[in-house]
Backbone as JSON, one array per atom type, in Angstrom:
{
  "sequence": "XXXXXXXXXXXXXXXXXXXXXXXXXXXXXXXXXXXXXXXXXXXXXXXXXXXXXXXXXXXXXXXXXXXXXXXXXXXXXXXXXXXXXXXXXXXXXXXXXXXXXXXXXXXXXXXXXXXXXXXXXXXXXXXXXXXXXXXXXXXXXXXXXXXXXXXXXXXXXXXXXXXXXXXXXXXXXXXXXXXXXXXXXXXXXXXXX",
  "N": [[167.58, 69.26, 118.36], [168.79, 69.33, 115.03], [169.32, 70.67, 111.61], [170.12, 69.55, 108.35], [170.21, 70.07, 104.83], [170.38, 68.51, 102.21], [170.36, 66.54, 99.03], [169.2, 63.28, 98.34], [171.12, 60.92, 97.19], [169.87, 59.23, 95.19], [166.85, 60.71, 94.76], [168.2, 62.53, 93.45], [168.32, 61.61, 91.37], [165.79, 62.03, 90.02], [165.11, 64.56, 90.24], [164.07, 67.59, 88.38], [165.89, 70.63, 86.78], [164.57, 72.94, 87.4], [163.55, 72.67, 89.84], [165.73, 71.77, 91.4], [167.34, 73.85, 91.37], [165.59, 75.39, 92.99], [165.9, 74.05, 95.02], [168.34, 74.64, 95.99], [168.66, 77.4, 96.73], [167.01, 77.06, 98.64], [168.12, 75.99, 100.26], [170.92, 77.94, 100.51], [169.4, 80.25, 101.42], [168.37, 79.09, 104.15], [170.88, 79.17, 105.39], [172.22, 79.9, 107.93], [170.58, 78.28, 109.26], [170.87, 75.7, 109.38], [172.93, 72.87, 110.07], [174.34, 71.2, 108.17], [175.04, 70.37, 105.08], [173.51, 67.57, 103.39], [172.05, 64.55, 103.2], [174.42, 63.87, 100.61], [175.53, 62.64, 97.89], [176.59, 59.8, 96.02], [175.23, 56.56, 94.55], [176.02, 53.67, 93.93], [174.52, 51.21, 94.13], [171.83, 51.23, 93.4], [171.06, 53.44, 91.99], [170.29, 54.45, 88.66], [171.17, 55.91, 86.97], [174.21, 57.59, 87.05], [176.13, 59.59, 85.86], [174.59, 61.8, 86.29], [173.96, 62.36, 88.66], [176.58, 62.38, 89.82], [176.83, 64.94, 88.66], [174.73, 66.72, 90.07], [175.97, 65.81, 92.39], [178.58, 67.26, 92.72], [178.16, 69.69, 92.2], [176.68, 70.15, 94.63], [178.47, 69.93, 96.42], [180.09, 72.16, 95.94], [178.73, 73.93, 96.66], [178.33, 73.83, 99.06], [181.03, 74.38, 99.69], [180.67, 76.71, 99.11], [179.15, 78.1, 101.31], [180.01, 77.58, 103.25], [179.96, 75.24, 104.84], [179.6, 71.94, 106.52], [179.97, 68.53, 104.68], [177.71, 65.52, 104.25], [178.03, 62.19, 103.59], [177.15, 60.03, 101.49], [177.67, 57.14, 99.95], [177.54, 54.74, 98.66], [178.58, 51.79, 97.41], [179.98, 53.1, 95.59], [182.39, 54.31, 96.38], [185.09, 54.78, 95.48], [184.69, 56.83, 93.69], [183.17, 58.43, 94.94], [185.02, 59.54, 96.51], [187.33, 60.48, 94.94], [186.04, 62.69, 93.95], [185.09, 64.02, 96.27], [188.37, 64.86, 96.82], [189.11, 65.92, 94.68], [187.99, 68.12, 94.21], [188.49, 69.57, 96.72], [187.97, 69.27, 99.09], [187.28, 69.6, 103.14], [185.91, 69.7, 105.29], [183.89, 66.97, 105.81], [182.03, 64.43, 106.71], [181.84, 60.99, 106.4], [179.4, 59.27, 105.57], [177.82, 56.06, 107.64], [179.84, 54.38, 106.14], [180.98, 52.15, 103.92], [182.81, 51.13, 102.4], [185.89, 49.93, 100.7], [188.94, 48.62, 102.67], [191.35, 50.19, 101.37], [190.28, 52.4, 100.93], [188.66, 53.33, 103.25], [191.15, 53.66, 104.64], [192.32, 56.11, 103.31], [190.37, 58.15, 103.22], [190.66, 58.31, 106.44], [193.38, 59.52, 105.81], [192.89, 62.01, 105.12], [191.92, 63.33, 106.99], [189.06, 63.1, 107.55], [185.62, 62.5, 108.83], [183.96, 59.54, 110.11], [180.92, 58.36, 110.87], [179.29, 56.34, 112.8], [177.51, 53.44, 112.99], [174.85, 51.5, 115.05], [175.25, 49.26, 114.42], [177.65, 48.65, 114.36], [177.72, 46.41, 116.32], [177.96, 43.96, 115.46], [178.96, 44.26, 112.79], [182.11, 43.49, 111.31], [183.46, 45.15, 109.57], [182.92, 47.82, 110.74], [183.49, 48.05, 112.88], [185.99, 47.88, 112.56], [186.73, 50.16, 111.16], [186.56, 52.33, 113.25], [188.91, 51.35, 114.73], [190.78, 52.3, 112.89], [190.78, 54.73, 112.71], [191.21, 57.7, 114.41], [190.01, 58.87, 117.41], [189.55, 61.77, 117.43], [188.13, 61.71, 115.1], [185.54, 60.5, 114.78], [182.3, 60.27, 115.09], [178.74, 59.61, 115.86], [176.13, 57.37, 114.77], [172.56, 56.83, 114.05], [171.24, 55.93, 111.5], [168.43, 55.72, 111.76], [165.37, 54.44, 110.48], [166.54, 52.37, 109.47], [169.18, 49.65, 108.88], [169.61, 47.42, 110.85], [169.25, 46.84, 113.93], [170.15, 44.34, 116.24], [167.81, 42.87, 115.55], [165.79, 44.34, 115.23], [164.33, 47.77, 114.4], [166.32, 50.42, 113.59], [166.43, 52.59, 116.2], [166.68, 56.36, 117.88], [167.62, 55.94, 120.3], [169.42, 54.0, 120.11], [172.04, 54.82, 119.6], [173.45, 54.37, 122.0], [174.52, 51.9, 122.07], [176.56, 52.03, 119.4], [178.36, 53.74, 120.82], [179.0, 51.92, 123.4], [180.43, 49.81, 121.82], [182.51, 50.98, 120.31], [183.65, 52.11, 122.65], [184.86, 49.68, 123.7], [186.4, 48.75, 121.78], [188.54, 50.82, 121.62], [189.67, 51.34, 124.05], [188.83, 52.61, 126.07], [186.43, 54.35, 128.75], [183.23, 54.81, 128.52], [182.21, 57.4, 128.94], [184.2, 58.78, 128.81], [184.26, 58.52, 126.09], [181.61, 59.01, 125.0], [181.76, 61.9, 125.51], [183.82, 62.89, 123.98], [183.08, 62.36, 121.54], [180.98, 64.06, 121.13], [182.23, 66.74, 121.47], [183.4, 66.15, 119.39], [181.45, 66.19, 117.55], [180.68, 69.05, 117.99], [182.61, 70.21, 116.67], [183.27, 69.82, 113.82], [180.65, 70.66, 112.97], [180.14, 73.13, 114.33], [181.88, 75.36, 114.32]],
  "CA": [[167.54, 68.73, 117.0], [169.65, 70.18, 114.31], [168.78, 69.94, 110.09], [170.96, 69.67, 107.42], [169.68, 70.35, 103.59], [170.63, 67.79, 100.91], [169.77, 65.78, 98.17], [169.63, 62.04, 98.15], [171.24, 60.35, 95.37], [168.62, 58.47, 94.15], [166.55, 61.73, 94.52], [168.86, 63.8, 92.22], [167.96, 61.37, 89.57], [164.75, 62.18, 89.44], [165.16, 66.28, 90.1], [164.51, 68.25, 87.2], [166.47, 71.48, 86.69], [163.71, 74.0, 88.24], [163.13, 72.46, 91.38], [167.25, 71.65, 91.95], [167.8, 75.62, 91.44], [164.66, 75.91, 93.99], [166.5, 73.05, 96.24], [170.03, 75.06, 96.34], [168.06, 78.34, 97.26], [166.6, 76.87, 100.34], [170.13, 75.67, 101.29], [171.64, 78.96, 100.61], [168.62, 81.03, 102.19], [168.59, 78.68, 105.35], [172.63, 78.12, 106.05], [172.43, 80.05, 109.23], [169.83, 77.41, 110.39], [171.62, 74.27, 108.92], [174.5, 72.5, 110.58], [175.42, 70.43, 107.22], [174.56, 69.83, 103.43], [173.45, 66.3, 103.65], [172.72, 63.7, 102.6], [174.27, 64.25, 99.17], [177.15, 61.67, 97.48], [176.9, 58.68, 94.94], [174.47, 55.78, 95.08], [176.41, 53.03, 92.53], [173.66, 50.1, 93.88], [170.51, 51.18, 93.11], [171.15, 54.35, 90.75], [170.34, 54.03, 87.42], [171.74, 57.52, 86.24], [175.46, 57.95, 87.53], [176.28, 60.97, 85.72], [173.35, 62.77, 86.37], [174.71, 61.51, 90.19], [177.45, 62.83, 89.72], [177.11, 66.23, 88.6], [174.38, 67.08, 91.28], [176.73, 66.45, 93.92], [179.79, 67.94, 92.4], [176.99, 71.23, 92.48], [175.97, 70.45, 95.99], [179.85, 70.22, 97.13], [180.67, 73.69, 95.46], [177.94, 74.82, 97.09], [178.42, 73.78, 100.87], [182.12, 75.42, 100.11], [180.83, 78.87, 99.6], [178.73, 78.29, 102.51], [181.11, 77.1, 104.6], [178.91, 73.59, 105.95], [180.35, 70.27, 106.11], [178.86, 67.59, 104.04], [176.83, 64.24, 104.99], [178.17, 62.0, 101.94], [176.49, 58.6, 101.13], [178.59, 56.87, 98.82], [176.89, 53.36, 98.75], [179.04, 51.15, 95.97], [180.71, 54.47, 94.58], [183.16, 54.81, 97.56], [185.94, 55.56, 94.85], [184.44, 57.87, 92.94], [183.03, 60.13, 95.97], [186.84, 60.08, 96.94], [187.89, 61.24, 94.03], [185.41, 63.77, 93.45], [185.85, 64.89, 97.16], [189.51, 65.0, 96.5], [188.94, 66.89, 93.38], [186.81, 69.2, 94.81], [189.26, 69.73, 97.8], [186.65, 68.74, 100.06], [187.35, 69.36, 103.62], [184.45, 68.93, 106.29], [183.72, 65.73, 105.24], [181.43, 63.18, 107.15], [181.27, 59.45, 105.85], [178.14, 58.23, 106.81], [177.57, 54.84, 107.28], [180.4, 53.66, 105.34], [181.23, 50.6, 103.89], [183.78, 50.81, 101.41], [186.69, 48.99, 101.34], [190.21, 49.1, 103.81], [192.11, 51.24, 100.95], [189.24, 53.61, 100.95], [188.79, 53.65, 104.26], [192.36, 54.59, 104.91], [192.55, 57.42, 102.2], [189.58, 59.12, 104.19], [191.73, 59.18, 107.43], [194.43, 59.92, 106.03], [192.42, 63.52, 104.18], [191.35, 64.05, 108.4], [187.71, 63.11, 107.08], [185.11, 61.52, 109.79], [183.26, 58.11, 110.02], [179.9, 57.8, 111.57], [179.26, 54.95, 113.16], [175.75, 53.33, 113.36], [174.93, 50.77, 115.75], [175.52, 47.95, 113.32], [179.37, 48.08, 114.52], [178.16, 45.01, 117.11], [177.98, 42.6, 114.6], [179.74, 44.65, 111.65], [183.68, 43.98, 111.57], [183.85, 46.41, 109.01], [182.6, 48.83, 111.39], [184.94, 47.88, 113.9], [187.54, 47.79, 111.64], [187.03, 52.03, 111.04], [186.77, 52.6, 114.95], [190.1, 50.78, 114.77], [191.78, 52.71, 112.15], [190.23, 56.45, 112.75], [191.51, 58.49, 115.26], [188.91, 59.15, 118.08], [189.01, 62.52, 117.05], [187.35, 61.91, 113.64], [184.77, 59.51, 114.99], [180.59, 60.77, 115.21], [177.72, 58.29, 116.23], [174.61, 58.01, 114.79], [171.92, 55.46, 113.65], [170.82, 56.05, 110.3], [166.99, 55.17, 112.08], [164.95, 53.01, 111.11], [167.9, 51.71, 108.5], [170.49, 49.11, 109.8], [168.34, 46.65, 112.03], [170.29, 46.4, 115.19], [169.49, 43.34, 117.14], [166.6, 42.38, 114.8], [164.85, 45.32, 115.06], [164.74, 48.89, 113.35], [167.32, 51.11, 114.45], [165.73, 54.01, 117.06], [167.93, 56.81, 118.34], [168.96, 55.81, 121.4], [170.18, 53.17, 120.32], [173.06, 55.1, 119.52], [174.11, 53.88, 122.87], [175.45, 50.6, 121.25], [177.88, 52.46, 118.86], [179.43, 53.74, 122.45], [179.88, 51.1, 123.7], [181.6, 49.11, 121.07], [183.78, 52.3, 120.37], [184.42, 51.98, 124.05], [185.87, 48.6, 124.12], [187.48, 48.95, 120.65], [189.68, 52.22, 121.95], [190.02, 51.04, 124.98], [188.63, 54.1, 126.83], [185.27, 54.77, 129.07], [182.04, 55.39, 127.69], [181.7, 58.48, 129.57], [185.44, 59.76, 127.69], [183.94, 58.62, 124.58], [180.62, 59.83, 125.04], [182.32, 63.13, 125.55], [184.96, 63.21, 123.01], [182.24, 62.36, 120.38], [180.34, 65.5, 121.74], [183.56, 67.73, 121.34], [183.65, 65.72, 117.8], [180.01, 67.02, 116.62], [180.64, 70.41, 118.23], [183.85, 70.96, 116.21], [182.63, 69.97, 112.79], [179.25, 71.25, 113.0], [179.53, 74.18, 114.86], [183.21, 75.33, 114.35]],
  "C": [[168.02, 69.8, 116.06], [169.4, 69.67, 112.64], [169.96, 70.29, 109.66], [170.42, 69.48, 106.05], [170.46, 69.77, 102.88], [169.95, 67.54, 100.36], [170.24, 64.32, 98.07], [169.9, 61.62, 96.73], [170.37, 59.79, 94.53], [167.37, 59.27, 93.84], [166.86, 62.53, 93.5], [168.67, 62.74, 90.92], [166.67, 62.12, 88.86], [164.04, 63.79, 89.64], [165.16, 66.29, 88.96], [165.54, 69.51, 87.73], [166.33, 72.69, 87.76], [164.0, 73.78, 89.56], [164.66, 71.8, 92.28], [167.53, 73.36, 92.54], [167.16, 75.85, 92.89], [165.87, 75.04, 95.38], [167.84, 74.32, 96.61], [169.67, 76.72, 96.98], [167.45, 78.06, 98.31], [167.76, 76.55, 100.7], [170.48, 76.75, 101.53], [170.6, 80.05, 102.08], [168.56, 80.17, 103.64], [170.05, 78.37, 105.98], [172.63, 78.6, 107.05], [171.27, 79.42, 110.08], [169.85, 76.03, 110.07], [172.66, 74.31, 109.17], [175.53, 72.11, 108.98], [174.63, 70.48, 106.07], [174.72, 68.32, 103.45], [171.93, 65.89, 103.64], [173.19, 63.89, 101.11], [175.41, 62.88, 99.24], [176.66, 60.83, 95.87], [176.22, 57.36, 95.44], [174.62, 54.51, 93.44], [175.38, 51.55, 92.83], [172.6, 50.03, 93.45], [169.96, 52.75, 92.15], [171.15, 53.79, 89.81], [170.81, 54.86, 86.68], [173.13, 58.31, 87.14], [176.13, 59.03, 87.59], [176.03, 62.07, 86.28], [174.4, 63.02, 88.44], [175.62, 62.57, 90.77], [177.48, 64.25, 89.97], [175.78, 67.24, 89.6], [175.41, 66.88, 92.44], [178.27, 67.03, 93.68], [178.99, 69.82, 93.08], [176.96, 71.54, 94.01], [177.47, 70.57, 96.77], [180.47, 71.4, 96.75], [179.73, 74.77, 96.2], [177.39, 74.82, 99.01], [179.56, 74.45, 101.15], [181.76, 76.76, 100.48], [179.91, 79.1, 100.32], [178.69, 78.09, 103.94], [180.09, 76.14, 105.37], [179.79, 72.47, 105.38], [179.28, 69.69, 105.48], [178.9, 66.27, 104.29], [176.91, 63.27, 103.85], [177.42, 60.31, 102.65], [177.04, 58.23, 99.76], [178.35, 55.07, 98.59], [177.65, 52.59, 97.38], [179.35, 52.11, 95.13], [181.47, 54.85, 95.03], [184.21, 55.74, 96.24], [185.51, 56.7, 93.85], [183.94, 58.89, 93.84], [184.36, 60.09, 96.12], [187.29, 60.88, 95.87], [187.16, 62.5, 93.67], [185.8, 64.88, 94.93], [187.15, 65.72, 97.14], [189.69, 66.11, 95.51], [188.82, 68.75, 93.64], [187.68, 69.98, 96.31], [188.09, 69.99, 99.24], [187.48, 69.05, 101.79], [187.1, 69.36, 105.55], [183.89, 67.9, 105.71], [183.22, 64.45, 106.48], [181.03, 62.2, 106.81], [180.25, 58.96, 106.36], [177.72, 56.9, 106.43], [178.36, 54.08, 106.38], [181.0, 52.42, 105.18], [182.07, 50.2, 102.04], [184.85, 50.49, 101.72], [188.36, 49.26, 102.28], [190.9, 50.05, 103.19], [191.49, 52.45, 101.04], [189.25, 54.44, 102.0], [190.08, 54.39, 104.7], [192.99, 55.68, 104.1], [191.4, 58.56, 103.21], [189.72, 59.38, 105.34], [192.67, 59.62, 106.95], [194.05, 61.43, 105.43], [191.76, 63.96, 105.68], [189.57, 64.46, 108.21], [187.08, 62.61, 108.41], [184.31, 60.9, 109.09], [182.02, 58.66, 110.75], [179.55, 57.06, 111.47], [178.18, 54.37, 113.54], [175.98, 52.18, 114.33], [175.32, 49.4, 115.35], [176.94, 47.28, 113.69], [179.13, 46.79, 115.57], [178.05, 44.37, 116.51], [178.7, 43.08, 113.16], [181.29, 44.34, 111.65], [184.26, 44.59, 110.68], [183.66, 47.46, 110.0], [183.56, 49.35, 112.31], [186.16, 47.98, 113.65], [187.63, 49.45, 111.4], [187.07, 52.31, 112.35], [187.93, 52.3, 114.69], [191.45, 51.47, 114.22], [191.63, 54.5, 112.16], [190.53, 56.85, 114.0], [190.19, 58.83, 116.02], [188.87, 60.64, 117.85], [188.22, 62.84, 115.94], [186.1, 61.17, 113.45], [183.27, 60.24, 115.5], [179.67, 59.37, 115.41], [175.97, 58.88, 115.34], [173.76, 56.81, 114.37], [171.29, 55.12, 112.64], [168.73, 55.24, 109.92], [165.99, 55.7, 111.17], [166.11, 52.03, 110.47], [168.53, 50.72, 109.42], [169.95, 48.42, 110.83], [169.74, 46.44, 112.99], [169.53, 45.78, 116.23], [168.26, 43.09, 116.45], [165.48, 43.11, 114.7], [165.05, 46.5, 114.65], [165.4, 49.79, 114.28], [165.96, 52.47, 115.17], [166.86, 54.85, 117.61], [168.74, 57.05, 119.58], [169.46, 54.83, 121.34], [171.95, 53.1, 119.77], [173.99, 54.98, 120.74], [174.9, 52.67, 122.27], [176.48, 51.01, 120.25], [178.47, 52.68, 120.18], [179.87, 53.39, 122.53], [180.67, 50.25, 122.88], [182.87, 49.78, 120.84], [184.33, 52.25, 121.55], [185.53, 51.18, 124.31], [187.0, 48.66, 123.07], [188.82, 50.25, 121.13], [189.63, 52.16, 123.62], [189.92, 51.91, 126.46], [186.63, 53.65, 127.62], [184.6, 55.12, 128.57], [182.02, 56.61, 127.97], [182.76, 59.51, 128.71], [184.43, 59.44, 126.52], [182.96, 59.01, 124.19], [181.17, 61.81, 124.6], [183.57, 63.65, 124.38], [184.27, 63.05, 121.88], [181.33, 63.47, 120.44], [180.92, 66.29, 121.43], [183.4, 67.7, 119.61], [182.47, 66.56, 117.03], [180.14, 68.72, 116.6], [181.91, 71.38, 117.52], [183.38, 71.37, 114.5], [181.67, 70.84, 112.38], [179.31, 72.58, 113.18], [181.29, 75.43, 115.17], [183.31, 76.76, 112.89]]
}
């Protein structure tokens, strides 16, 4: 098991000043025992303070650069505006998690050599299936965003990161056992690179 130190968006609304400063000092003081800065991004469904949003994770992306970590974005109904801020920001360790913004989006974040993670949701998602489809198996991570994302009518657990696999399997037309392994390679490049 491996941590990564963010701030959730709907969190950074309700940070004051003090205890942000305190937040970015445990990041900094722990980066040689954090893989990523994450979850941080843009949360345009259930934020009530955008700005605010905003300029915490502009902070938290200036501040995974000069500590060299990729970042864990959540961009829930704000897809274009994390892009652009990424973009901005010349962002580039970049893990989409769980995304679900739309085909232009999607194909702006392969084409910047960003990755997807893919929750188990892709068996009944054909958005999901639709980024497997369009992302290079080298830019592709698994994970289950548990308990989130009910897969099969019940709360996601983490092996049921077996079911991304296999759909990734059939979608790319490859063995679980390659894709098992090439998503292994995938974590170990990002992460640990």
């Amino acid at each position: 098991i491996e941590a990564s130190l963010g701030l959730y968006p709907l969190e950074a609304e309700k940070i004051n000043a003090s205890n942000f400063s305190k937040l970015k000092s445990q990041i900094v003081e722990n980066s040689n025992n954090i893989i990523a800065v994450g979850e941080i991004g843009l949360d345009g469904k259930y934020g009530k303070s955008p700005k605010l949003q905003e300029e915490i994770f502009i902070d938290l992306l200036k501040l995974a650069k000069d500590i060299d970590k990729p970042i864990i974005v959540h961009s829930r109904q704000a897809e274009s505006k994390v892009l652009e801020l990424l973009e901005s920001n010349k962002m580039e360790k970049v893990i989409m998690h769980s995304f679900t913004g739309n085909k232009k989006i999607a194909a702006e974040v392969v084409n910047n050599n960003w990755f997807f993670s893919i929750p188990p949701a892709i068996l009944s998602s054909k958005h999901f299936q639709f980024l497997v489809e369009i992302t290079p198996i080298e830019n592709l991570l698994t994970e289950t965003d548990s308990p989130y994302q009910y897969t099969n009518h019940e709360p996601n657990k983490p092996y049921f990161v077996k079911y991304s696999i296999e759909m990734i399997s059939k979608i790319k037309n490859e063995s679980e056992k390659k894709i098992s392994q090439q998503i292994f390679g995938n974590y170990k490049r990002i992460f640990h690179n």
